[in-house]
MIDOSE-1310 file (N, C-alpha, C; in nm, 2 decimals, decimal comma, always signed):
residues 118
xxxx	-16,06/+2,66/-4,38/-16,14/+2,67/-4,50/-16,27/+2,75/-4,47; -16,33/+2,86/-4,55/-16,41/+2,91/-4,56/-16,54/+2,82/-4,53; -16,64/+2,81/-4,46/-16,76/+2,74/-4,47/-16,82/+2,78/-4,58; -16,85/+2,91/-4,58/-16,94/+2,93/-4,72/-16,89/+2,84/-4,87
xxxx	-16,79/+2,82/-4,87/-16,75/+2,74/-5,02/-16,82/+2,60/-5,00; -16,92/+2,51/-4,87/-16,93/+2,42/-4,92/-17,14/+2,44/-4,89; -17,14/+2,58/-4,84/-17,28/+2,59/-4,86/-17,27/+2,75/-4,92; -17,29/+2,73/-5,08/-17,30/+2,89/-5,15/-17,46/+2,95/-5,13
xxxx	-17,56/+2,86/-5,08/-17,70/+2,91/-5,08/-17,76/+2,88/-4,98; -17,79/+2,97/-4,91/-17,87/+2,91/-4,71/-18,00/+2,98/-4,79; -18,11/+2,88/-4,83/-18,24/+2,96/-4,83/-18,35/+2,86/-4,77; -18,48/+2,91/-4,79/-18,62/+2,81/-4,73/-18,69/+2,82/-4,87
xxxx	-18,66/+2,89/-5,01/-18,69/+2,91/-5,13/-18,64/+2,79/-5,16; -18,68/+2,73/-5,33/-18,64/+2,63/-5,43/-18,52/+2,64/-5,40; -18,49/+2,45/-5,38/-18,36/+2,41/-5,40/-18,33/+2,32/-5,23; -18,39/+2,36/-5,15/-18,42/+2,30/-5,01/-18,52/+2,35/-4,92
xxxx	-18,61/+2,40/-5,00/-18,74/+2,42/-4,90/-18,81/+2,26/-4,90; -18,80/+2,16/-4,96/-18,88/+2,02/-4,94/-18,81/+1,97/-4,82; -18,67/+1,98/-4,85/-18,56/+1,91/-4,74/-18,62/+1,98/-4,56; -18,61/+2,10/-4,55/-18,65/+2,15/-4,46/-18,78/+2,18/-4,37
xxxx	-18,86/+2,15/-4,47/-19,00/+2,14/-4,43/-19,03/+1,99/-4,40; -18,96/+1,89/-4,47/-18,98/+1,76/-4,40/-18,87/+1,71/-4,26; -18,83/+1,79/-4,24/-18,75/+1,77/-4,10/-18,86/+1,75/-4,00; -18,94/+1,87/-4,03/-19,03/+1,88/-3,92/-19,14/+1,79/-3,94
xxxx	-19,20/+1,76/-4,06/-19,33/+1,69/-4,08/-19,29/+1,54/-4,04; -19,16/+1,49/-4,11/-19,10/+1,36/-4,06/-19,11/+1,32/-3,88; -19,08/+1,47/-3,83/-19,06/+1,45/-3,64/-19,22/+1,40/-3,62; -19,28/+1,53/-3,66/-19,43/+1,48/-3,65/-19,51/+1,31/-3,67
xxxx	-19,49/+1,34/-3,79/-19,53/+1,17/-3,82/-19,47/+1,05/-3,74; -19,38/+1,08/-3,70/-19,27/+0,94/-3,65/-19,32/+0,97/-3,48; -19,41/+1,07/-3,45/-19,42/+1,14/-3,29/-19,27/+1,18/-3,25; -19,22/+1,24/-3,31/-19,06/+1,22/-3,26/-18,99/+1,14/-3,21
xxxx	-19,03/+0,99/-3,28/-18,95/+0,91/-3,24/-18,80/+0,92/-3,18; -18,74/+0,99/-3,27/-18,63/+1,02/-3,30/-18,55/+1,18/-3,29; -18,60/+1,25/-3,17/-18,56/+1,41/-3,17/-18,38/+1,44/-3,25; -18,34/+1,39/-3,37/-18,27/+1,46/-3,43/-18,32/+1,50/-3,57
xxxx	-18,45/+1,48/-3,60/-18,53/+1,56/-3,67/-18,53/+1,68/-3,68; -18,63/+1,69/-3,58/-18,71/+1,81/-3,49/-18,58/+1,92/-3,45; -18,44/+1,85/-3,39/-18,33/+1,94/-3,33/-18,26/+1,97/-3,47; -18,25/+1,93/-3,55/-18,18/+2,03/-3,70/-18,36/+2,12/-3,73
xxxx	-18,44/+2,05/-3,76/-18,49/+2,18/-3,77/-18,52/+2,29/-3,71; -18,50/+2,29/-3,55/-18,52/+2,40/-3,49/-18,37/+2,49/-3,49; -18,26/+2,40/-3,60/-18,15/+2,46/-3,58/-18,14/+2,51/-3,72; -18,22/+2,53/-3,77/-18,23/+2,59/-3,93/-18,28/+2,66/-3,91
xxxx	-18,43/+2,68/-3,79/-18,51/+2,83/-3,81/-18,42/+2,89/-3,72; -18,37/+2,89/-3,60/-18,29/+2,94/-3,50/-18,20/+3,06/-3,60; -18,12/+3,00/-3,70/-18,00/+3,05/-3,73/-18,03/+3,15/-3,85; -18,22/+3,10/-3,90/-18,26/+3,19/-3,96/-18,32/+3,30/-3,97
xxxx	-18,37/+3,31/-3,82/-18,42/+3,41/-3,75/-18,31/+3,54/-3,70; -18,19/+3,42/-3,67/-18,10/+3,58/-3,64/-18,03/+3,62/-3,76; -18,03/+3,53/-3,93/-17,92/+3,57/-4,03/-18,05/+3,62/-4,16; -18,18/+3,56/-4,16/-18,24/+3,59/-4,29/-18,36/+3,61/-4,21
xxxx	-18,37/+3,67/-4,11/-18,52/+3,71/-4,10/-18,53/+3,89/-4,13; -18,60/+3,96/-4,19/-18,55/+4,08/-4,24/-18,71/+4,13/-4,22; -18,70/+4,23/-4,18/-18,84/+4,33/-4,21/-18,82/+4,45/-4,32; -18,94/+4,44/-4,38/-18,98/+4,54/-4,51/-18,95/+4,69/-4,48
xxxx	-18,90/+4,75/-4,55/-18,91/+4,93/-4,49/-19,02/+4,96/-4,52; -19,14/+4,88/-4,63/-19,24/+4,94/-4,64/-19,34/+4,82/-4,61; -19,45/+4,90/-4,45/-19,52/+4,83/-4,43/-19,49/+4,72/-4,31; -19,34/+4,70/-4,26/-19,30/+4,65/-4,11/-19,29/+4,49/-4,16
xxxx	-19,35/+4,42/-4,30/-19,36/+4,28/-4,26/-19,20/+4,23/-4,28; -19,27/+4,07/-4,22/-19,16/+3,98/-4,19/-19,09/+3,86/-4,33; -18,94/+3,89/-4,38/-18,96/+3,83/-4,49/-18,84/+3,71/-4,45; -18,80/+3,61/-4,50/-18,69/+3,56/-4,51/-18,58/+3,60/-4,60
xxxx	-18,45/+3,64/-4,62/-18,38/+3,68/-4,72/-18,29/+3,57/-4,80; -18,25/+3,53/-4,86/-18,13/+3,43/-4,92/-17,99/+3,50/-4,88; -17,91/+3,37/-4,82/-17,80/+3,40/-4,84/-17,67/+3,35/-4,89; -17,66/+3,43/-5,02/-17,54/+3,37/-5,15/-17,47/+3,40/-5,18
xxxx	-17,33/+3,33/-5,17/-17,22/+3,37/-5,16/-17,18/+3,46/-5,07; -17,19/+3,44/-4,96/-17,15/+3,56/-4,87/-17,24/+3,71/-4,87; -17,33/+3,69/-4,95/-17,44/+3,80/-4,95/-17,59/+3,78/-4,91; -17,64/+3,87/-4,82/-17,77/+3,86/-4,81/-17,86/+3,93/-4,95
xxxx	-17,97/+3,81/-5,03/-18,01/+3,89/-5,15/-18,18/+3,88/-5,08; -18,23/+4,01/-5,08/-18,37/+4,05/-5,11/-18,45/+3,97/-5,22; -18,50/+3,86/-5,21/-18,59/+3,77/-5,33/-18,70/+3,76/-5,27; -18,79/+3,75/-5,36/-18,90/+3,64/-5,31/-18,98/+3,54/-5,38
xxxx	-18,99/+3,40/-5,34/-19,05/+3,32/-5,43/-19,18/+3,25/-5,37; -19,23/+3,21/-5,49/-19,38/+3,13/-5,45/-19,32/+3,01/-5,36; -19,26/+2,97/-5,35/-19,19/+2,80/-5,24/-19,19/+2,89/-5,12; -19,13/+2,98/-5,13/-19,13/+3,02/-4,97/-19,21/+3,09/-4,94
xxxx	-19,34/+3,03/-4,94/-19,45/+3,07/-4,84/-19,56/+2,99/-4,75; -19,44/+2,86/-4,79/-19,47/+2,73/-4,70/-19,43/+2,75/-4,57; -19,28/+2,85/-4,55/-19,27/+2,86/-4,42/-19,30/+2,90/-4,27; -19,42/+3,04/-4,33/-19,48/+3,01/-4,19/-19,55/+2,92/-4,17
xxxx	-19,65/+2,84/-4,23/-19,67/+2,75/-4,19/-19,64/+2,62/-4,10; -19,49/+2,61/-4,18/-19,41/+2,54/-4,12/-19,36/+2,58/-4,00; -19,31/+2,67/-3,95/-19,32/+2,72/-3,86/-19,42/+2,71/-3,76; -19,52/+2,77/-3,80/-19,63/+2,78/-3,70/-19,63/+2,63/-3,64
xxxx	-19,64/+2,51/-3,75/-19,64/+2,35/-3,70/-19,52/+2,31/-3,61; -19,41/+2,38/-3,63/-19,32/+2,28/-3,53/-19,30/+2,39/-3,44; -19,34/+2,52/-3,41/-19,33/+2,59/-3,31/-19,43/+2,53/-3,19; -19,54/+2,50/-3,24/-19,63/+2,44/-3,17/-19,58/+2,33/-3,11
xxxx	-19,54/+2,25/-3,23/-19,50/+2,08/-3,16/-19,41/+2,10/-3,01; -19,31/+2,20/-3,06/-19,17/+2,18/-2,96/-19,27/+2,35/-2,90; -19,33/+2,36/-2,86/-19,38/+2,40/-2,74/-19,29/+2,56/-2,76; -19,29/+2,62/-2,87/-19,19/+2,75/-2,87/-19,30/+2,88/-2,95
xxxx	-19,34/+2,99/-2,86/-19,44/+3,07/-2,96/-19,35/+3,15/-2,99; -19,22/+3,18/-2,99/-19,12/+3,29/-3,08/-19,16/+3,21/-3,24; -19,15/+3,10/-3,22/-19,13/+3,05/-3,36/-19,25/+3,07/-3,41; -19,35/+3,04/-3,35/-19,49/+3,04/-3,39/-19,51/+3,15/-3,42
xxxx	-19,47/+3,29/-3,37/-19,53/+3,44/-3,38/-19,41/+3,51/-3,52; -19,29/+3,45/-3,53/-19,23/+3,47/-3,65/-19,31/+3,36/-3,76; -19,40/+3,27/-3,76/-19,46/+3,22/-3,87/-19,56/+3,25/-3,91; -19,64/+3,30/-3,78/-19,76/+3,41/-3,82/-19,71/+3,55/-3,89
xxxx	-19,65/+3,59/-3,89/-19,51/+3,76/-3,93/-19,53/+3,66/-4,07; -19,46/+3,57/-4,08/-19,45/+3,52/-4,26/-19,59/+3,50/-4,33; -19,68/+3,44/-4,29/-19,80/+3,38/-4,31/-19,84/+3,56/-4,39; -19,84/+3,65/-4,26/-19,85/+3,79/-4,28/-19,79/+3,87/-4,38
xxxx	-19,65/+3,86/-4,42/-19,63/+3,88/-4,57/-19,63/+3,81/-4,67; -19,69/+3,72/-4,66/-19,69/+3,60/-4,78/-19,85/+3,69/-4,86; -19,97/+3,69/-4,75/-20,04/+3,72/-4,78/-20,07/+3,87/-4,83; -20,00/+4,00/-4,74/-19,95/+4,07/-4,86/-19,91/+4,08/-4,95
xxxx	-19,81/+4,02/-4,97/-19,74/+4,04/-5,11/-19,87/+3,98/-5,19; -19,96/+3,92/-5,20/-20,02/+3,84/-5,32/-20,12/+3,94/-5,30; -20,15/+4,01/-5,20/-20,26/+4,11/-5,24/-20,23/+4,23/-5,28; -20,13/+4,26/-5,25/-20,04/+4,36/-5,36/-20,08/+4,36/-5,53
xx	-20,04/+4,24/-5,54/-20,05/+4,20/-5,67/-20,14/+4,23/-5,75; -20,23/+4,22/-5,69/-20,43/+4,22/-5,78/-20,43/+4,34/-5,81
């Protein structure tokens, strides 16, 4: 059976950016009591780094993409610009600066895009 038929939407946008961002704040708070927090979330940015991390043709930055239905879609929403930060936090915790220097890269187009805008 197809995997995609029982996940039609892999995003860090509405709809599971609360679920994914508390993987990691949960490890935090509990001190990791429990490292199967912290290990799915390092396995959600992992897998998003090599399927939805996308750079801009204009301007180099770093964006996340959605992936629906078997397609990568070019979106962008106000929820997902929690994730560098998120990032940046559990790159640090688990001692990893790829993660941390891809959430500085987001932090970095989150912040252009909204200065675009004005």
């Amino acid at each position: 059976m197809n995997p995609h038929h029982f996940f039609s939407r892999q995003t860090w946008g509405g709809g599971t950016d609360s679920f994914l961002e508390y993987l990691i704040k949960y490890s935090r708070l509990t001190n990791n009591a429990d490292p199967v927090w912290a290990k799915h979330w390092k396995t959600a940015v992992d897998s998003s780094i090599k399927y939805l991390a996308t750079t801009s043709s204009v301007g180099g930055h770093l964006y996340l993409a959605d992936y629906t239905r078997g397609r990568k879609r070019y979106i962008g929403e106000h929820l997902g610009c929690f994730v560098g930060g998120n990032w940046i936090m559990g790159g640090r915790m688990l001692n990893n600066d790829t993660i941390v220097e891809y959430g500085l890269k987001l932090v970095d187009a989150c912040i252009n895009t909204y200065q675009s805008e004005m």
